[in-house]
GUVO-666897 format. One record per atom (N, C-alpha, C, O): residue in one letter; x negated, y, z. Coordinates in steps of 0.02 Angstrom, whole numbers, plus 50000, padded with zeros to 5 digits. Atoms other than C-alpha are relative to their C-alpha. Layout:
GUVO-666897
AXYZ;...
end
This chain:
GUVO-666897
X499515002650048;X482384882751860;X500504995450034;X501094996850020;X499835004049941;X482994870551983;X500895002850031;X501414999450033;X499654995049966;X484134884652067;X500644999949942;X501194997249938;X499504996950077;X484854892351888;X500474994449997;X501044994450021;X499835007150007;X485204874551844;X500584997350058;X501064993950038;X499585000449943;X486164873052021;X500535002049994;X501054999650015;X499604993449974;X486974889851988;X500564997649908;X501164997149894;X499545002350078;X487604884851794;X500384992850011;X500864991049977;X499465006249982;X488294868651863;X500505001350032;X501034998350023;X499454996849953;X489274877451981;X500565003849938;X501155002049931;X499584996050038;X490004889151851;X500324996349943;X500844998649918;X499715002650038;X490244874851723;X500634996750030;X501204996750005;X499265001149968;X491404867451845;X500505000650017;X500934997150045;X499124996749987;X492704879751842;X500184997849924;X500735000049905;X499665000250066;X492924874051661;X500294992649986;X499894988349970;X499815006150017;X494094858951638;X499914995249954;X500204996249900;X500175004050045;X493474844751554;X500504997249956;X500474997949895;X499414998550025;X495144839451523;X500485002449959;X500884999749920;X499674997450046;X495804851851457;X499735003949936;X500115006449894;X500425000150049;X494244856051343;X500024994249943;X500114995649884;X499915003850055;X494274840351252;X500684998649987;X500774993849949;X499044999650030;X496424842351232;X499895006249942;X500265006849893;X499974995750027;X495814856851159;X499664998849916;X499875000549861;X500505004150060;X494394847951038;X500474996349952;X500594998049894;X499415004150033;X495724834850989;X500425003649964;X500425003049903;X499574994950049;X497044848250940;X499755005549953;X500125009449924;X500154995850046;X495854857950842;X499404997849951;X499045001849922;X500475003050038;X494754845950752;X499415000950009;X499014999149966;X500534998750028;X493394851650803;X499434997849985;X498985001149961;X500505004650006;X492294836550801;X499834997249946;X499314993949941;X499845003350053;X492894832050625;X499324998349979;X499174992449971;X500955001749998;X490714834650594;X499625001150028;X499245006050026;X500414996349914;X489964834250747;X499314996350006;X498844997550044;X500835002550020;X488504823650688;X499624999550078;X499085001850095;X500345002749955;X488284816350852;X499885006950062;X499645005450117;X499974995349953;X488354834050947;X500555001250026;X500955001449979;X499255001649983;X489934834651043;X499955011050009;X499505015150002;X500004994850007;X490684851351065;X499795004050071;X499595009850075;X500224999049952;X490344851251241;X499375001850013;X499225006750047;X500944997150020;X488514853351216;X499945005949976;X499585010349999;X500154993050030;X488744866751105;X500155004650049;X499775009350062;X499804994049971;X489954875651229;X499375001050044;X499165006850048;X500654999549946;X488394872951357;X499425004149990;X499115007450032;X500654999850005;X487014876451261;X500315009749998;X500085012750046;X499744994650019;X487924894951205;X500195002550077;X499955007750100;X500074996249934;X488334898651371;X499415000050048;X499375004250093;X500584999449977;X486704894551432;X499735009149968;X499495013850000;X500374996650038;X486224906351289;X500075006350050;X499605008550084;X499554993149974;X487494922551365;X499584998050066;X499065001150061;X500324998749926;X486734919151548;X499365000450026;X499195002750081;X500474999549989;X485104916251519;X499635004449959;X499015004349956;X499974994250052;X485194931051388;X499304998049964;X498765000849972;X500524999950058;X484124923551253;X500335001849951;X500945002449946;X499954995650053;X483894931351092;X500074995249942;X500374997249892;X500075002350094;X483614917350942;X500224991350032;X500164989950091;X499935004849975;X484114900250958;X499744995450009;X500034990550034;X500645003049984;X482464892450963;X500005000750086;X499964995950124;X500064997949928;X482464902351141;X500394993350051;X500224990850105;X499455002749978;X484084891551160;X499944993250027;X500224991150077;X500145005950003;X483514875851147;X499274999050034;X499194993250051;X500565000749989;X481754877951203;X500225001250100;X499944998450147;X499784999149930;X482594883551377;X500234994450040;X500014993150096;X499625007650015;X483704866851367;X499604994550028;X499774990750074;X500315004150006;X482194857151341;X499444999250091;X499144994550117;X500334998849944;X481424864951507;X500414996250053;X500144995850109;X499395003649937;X482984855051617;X499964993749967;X500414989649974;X499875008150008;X482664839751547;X499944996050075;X499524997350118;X499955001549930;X483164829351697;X500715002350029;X501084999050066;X499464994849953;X484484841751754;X500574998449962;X501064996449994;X499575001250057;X485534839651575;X500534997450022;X501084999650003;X499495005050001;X486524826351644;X500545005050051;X501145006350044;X499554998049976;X487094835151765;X500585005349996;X501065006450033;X499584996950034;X487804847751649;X500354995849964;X500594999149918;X499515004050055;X488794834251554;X499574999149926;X499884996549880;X500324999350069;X487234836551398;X499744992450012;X499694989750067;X500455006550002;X486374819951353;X499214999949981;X498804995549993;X500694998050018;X484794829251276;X500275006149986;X500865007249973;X499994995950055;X484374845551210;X500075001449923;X499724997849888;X499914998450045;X484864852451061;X499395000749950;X498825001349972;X500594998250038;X483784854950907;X500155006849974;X500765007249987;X499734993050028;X484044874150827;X500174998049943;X500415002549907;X499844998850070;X484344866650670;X501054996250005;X501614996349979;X499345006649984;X485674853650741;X500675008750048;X501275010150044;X499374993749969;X486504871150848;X500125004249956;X500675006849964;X499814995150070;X486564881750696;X500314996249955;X500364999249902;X499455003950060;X487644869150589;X500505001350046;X500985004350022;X499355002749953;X488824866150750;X500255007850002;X500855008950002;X499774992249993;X488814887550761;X500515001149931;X501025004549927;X499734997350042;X489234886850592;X500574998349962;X500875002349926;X499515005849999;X490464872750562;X500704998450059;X501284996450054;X499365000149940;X491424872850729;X500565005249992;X500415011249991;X499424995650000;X493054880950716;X500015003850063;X499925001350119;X499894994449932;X493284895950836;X500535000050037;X500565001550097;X499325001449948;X495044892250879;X499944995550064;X500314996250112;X500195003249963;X494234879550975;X499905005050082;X500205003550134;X500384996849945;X493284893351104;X500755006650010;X500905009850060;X499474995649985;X494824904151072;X500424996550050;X500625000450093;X499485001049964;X495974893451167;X499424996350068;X499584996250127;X500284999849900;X494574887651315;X499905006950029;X499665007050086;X500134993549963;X494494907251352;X500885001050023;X500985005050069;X499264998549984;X496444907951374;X500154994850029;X500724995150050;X499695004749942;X496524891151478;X499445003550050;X499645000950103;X500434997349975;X495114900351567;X500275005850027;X500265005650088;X499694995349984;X495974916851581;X500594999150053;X500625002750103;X499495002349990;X497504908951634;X499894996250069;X500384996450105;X500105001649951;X496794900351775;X499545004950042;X499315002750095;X500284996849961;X495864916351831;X500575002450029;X500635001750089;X499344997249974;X497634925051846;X500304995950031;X500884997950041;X499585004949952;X498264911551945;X499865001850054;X500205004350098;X500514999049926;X497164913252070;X499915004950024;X499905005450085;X499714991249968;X497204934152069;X500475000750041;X500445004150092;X499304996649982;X499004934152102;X499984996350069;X500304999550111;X500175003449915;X498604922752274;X499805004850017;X500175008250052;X500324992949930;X497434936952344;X500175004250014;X500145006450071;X499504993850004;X498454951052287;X499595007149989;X499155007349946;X500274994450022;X497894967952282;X500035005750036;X500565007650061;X499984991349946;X497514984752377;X500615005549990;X500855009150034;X499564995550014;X498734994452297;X500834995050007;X500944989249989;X499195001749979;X500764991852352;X500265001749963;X500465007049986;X499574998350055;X501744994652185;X500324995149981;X500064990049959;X499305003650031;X503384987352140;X499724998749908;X499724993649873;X500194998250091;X502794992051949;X499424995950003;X499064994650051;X500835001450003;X501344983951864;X499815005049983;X500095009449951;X500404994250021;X499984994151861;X499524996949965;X499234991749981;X500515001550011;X498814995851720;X499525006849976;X499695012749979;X500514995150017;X497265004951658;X499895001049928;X500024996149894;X500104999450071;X496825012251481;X499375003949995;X499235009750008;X500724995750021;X495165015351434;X499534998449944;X499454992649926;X500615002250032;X493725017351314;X499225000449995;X498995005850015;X500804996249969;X491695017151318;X499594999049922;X499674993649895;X500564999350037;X490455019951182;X499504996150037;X499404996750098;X500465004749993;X489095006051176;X499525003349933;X499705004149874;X500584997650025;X487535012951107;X499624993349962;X499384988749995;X500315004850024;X486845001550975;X499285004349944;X499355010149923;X500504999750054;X485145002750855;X500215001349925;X500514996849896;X499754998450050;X485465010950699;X499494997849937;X499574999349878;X500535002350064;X483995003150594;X499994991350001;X499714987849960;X499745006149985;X484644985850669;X500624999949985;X500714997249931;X499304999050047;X486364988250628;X500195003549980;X500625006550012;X499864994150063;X486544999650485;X500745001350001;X500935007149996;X499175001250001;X488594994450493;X500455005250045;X501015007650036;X499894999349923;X488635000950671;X500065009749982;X500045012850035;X500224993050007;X488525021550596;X500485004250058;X500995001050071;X499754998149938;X489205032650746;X499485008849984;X499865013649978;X500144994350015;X488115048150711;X499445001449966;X499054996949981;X500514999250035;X486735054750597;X499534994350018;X499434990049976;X500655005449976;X485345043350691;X500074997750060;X499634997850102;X499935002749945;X486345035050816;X500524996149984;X501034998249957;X499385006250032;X487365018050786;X500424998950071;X500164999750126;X499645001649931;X488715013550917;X500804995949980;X501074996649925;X499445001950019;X490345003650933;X500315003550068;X500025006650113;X499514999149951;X491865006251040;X500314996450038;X500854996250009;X499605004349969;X492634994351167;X500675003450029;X500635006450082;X499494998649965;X494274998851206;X500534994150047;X500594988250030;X500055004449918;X494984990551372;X500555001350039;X500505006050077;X499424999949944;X496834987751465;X499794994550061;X499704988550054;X500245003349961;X496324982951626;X500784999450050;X501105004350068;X499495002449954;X497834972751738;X499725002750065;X499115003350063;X499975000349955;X497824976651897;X499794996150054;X499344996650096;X499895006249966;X498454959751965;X499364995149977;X499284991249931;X500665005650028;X496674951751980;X499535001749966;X499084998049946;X500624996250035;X495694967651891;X499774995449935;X499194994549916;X500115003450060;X495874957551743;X500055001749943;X500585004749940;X499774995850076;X495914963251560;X500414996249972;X500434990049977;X499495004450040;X497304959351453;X499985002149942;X500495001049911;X499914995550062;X496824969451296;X499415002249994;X499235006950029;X500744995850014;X495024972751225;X499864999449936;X499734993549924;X500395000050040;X494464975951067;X499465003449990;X499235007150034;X500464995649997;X493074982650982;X499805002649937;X499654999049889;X499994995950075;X492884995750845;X499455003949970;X499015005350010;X500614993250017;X491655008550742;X500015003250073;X500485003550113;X499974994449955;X491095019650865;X500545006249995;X500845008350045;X499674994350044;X492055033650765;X500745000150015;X501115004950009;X499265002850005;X493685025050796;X500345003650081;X500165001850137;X499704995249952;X494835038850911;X500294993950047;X500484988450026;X499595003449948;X495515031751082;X500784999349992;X500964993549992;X499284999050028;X497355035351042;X500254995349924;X500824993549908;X499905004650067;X497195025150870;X500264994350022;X500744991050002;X500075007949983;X496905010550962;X500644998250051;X500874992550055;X499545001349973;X498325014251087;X500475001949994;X500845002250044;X499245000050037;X499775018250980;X500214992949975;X500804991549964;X499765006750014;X499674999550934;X500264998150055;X500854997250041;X499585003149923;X500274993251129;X500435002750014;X500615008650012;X499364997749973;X501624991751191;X500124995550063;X499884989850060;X499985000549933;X502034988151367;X500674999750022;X501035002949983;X499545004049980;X503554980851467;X500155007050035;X499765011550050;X499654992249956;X504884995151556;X499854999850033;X499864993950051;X500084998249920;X504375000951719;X499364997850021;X499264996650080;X500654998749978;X502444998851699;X499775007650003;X499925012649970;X500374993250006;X501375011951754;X499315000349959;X498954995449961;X500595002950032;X499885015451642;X499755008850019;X500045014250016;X500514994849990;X498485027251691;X499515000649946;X499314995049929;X500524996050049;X497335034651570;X499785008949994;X500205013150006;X500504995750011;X496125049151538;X500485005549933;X500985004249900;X500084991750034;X496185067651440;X499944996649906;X500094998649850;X500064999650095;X495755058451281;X500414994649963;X500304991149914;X499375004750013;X497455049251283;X500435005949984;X501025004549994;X499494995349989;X498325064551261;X500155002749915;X499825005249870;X499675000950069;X499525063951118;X500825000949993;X501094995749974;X499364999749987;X501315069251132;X500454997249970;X501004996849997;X499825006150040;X501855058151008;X500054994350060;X500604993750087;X500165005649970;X501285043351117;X500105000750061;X500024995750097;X499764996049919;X501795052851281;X500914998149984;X501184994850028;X499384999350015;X503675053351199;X500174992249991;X500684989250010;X499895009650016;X503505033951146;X500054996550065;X500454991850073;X499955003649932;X503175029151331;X500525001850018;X500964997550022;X499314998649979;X504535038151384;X500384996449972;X500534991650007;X499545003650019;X505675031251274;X500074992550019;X500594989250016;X499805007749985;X505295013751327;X499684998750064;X499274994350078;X499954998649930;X505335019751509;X499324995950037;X499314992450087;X500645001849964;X503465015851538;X499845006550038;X499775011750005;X500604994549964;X502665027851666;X499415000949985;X499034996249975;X500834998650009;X501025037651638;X499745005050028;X499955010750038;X500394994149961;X499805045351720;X499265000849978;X498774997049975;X500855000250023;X498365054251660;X499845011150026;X500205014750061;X500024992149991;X497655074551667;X500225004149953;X500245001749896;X499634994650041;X498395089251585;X499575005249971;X499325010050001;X500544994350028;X497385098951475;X500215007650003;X500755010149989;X500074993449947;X496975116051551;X500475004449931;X500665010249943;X499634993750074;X497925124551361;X500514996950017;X500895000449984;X499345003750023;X499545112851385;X500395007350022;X500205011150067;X499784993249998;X500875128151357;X500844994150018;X501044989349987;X499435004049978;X502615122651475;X500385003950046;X500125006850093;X499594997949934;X503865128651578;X500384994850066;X500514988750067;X499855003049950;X504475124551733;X500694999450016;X501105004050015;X499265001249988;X505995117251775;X500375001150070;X500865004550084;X499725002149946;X506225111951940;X499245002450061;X498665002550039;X500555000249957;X505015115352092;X500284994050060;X500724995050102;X500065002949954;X504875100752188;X499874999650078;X499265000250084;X500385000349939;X504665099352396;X499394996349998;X499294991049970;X500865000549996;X502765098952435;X500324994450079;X500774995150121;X500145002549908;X502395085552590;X499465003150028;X498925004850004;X500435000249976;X501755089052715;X498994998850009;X498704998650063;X500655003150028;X499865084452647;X499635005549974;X499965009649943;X500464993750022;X498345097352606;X499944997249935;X500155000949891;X500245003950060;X497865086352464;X500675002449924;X500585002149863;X499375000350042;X499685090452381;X499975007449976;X500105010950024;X499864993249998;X499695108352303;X500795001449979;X501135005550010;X499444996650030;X501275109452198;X500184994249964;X499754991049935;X499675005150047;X502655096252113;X500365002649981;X500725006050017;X499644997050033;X503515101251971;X500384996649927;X500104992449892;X499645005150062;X504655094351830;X499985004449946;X500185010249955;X500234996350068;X504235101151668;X500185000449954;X500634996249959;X500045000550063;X504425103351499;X499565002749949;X499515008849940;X500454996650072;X503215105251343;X500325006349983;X500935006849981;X499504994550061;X503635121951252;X499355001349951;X499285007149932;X500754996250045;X501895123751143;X500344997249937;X500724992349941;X499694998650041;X502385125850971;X500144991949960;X500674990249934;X499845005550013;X501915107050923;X500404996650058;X500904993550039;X499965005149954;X502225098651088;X500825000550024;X501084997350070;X499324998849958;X504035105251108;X500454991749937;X500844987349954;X499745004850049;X504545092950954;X499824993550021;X500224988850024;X500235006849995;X503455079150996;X499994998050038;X499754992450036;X499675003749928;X503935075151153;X500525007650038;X500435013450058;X499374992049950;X505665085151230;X499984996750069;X500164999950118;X499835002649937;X505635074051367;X499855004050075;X499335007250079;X500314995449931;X505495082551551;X499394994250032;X499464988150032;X500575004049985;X503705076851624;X499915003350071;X500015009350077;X500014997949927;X503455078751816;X498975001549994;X498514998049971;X500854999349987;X501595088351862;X499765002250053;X499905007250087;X500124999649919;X500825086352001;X499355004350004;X498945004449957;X500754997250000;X499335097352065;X499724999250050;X500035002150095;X500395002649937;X498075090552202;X499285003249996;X498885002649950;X500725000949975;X496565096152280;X499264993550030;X499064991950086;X500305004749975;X495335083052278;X499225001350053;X498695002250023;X500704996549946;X493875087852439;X499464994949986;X498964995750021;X500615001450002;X492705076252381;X499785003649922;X500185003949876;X500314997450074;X491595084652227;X500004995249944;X500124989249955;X500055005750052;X491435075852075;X499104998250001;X498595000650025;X500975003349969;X489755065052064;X499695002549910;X499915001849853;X500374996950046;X488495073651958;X499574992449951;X499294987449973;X500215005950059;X487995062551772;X499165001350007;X498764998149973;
end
């Protein structure tokens, strides 16, 4: 315990005290803090997430095992479960909303110092979503298929610093494309995404507000060819070509010309 205790002091220290209680002050959140400051709470709750307990007895009973150590987390004692379940339930969230965005905000500081493997003028970002497998007799809410509950995280991942700038999280049920017809993105990003982004609607919208995208072309897309591009020199390169939709929907819903590239990739794909 000793160690953990070492290792959670370390990690509380990237969090400004400072600017935690600027944050307390501007959002009341002490107004009934019945002698628990909010700092405690944030502690004991992140204890909770790292030391992945389940009930908040766990929470506090863990707490009670560092007596000694406390101080050096900034706690004065452990919590009681009855005393952390008022403060859970009473504390305003705007509170933890804005230490995750002075938090965020000082991770991206510090990304954009190291920089990044990839050389692009453009920002580059990522668009993705994953099915999270949840208990369907534990969360009834959670329905996803006959006898299988699940939600959806959907996920714009920055680049600069592999950081996310965009996550929510939905029914399982809830289509990838739903969720990313709401964003919108600054001219002259590139955004990569997957086969189950593919929406010519939302292909025609990027264009228009001169975002780049790159994702795969489903093996039915019906198009002609415009232009044949010079191949480089490169095995990896088969054929570049400037395009246009002509399939009976896709000629309407996006006219725009779309450049398609075709590559041989020599490593196999990795078997699920």
């Amino acid at each position: 315990m000793s160690k953990f205790s070492n290792i959670f002091s370390q990690l509380l220290s990237l969090f400004s005290k400072n600017d935690f209680y600027r944050a307390v002050h501007d959002t009341q959140a002490e107004r009934h803090s019945r002698g628990f400051s909010s700092w405690d709470q944030f502690v004991a709750m992140l204890f909770c997430q790292l030391g992945r307990a389940h009930s908040l007895r766990e929470i506090c009973g863990g707490l009670h095992t560092c007596l000694g150590k406390l101080k050096h987390l900034g706690m004065g004692k452990a919590p009681s479960h009855s005393t952390l379940a008022y403060a859970n339930e009473h504390r305003p969230y705007e509170l933890y909303e804005r230490v995750f965005f002075q938090f965020l905000d000082r991770c991206r500081s510090e990304a954009l110092l190291q920089g990044h493997k990839f050389r692009f003028k453009n920002k580059l970002m990522s668009l993705d979503a994953t099915v999270i497998d949840l208990c369907l007799s534990m969360y009834d809410w959670a329905k996803f298929r006959r006898a299988k509950g699940a939600i959806k995280l959907h996920l714009l991942l920055d680049h600069d610093g592999y950081l996310p700038s965009f996550a929510v999280i939905t029914e399982g049920k809830t289509h990838e494309i739903t969720i990313a017809k709401k964003l919108h993105f600054a001219p002259g990003t590139i955004l990569v995404f997957d086969k189950g982004y593919t929406d010519y609607t939302f292909f025609s919208r990027l264009c228009n507000e001169e975002v780049f995208f790159v994702t795969r072309m489903k093996s039915n897309a019906v198009y002609e060819v415009i232009e044949e591009r010079t191949v480089p020199q490169n095995r990896h390169v088969l054929s570049d070509q400037i395009i246009r939709l002509t399939g009976v929907d896709a000629q309407d819903k996006c006219s725009y010309e779309l450049r398609r590239i075709e590559v041989w990739d020599l490593e196999p794909p990795q078997m699920r």
